[in-house]
ChimeraX commands (.cxc) that place a marker at each C-alpha (Angstrom):
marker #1 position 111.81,92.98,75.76 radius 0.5
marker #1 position 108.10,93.03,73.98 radius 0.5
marker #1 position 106.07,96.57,75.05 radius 0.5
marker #1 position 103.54,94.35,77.13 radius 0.5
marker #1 position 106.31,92.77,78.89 radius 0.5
marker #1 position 107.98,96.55,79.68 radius 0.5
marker #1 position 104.54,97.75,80.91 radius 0.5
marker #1 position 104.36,94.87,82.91 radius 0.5
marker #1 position 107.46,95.45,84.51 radius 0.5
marker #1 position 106.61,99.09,85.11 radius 0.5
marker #1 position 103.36,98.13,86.47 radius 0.5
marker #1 position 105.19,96.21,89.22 radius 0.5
marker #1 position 107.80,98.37,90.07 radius 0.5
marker #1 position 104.96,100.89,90.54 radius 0.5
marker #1 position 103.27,98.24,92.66 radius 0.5
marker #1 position 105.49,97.33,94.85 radius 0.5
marker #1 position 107.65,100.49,95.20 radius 0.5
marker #1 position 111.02,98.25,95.08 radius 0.5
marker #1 position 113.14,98.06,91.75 radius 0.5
marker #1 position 115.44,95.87,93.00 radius 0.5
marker #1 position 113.73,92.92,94.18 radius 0.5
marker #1 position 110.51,93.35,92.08 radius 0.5
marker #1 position 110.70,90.25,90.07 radius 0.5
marker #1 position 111.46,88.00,93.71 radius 0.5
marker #1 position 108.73,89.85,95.29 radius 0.5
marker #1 position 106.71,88.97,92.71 radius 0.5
marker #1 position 107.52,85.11,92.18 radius 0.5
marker #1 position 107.33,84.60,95.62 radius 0.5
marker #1 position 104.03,85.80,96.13 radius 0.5
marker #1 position 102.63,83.86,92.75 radius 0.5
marker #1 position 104.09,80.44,94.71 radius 0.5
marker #1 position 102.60,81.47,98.22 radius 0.5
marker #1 position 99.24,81.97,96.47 radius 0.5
marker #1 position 99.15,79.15,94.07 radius 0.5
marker #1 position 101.40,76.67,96.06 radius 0.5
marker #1 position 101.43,72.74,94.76 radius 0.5
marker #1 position 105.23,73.12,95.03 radius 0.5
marker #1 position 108.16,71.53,97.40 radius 0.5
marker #1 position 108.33,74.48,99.42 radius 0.5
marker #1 position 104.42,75.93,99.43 radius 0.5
marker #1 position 102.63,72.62,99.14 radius 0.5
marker #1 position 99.18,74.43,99.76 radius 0.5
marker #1 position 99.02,77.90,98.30 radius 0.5
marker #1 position 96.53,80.41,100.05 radius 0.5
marker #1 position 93.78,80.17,97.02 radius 0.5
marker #1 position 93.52,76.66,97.89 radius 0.5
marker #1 position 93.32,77.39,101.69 radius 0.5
marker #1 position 90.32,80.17,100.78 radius 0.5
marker #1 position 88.64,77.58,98.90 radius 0.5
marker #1 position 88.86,74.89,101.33 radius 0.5
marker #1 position 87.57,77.23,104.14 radius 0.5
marker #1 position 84.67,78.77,102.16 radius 0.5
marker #1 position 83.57,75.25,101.28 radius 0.5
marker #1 position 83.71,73.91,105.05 radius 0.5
marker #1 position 81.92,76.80,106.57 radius 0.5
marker #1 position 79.46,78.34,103.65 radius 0.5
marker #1 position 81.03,81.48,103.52 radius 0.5
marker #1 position 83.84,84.14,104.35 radius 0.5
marker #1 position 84.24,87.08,105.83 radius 0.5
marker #1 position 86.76,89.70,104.62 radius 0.5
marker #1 position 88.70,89.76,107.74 radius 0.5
marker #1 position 88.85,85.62,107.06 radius 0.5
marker #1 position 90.01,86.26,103.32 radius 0.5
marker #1 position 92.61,89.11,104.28 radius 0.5
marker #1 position 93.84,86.27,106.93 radius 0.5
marker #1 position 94.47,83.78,104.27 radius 0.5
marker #1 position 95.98,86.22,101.45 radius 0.5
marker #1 position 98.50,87.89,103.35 radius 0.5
marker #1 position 101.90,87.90,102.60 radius 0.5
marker #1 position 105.11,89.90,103.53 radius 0.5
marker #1 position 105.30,90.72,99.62 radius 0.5
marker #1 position 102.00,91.89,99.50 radius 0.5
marker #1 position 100.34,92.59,102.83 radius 0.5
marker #1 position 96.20,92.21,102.89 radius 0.5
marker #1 position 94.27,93.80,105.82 radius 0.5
marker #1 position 90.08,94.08,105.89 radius 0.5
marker #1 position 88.66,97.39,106.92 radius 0.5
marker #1 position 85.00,97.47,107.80 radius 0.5
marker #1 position 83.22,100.81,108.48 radius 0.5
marker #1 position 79.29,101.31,108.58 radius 0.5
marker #1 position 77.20,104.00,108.78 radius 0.5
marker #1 position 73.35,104.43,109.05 radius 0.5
marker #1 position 71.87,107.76,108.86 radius 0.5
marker #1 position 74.36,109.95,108.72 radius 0.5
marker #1 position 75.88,112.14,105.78 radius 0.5
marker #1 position 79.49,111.99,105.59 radius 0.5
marker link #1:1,2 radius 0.2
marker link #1:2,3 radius 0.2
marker link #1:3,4 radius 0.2
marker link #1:4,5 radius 0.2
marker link #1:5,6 radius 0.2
marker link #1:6,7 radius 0.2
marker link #1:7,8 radius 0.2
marker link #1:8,9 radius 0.2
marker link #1:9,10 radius 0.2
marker link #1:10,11 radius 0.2
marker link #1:11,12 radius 0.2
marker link #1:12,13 radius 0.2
marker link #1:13,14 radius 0.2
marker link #1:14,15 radius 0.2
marker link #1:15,16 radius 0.2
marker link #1:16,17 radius 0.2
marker link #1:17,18 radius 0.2
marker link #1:18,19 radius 0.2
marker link #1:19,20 radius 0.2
marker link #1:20,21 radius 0.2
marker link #1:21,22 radius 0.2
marker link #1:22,23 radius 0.2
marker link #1:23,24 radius 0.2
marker link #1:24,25 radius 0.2
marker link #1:25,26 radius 0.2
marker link #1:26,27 radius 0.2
marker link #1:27,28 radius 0.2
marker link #1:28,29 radius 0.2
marker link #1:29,30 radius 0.2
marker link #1:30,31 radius 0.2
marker link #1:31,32 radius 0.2
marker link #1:32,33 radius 0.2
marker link #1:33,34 radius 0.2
marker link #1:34,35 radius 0.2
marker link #1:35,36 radius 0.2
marker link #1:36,37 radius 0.2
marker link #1:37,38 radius 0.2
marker link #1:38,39 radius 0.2
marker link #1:39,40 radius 0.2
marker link #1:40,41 radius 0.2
marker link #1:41,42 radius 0.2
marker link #1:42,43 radius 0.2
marker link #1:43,44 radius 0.2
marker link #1:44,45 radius 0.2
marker link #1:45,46 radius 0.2
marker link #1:46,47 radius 0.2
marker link #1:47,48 radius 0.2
marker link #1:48,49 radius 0.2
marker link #1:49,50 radius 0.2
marker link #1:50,51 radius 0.2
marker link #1:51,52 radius 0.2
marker link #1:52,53 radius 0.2
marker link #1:53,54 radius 0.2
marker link #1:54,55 radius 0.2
marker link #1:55,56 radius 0.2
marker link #1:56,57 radius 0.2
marker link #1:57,58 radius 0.2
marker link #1:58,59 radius 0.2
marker link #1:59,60 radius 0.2
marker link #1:60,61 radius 0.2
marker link #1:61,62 radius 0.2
marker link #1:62,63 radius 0.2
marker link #1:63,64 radius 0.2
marker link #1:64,65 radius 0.2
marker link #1:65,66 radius 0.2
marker link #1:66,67 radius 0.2
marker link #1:67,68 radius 0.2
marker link #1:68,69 radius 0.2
marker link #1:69,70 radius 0.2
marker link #1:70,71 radius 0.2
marker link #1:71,72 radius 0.2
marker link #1:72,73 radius 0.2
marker link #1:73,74 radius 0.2
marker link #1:74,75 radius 0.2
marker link #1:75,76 radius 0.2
marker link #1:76,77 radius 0.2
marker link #1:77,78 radius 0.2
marker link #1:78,79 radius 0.2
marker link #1:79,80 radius 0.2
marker link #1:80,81 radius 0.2
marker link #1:81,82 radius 0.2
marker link #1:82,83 radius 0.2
marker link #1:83,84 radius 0.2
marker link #1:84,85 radius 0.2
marker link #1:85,86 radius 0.2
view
């Protein structure tokens, strides 16, 4: 195995915490996001692009929506704060 490919593979197990599975963790998520395949025919990028197109924009509440996954679980957290020191 090349050094980049190594780091790579550390990189992951650091991301997702699970040596085991890494690598199916990791396919799966590529094919949920990119989809134009048997079993994910529309991936989530295209179903971000195809909502931000019909309605001008996105929030990130809308985007976390569309990107979550079991491998790789998005959530949006929105705080604001207007005069005061924190």
């Amino acid at each position: 195995m090349t050094d980049t490919r190594e780091r790579r593979m550390e990189y992951l197990l650091e991301a997702t915490g699970e040596k085991s599975k890494v690598l199916d963790r990791a396919a799966e998520f590529y094919l949920q996001m990119r989809g134009d395949t048997a079993a994910v025919p529309n991936g989530a990028f295209v179903d971000l692009m195809e909502k931000a197109e019909q309605q001008g924009s996105v929030t990130a509440e809308e985007i976390a929506a569309v990107l979550d996954t079991e491998e790789l679980p998005v959530k949006a957290q929105m705080s604001w704060s207007v005069g005061q020191i924190d």
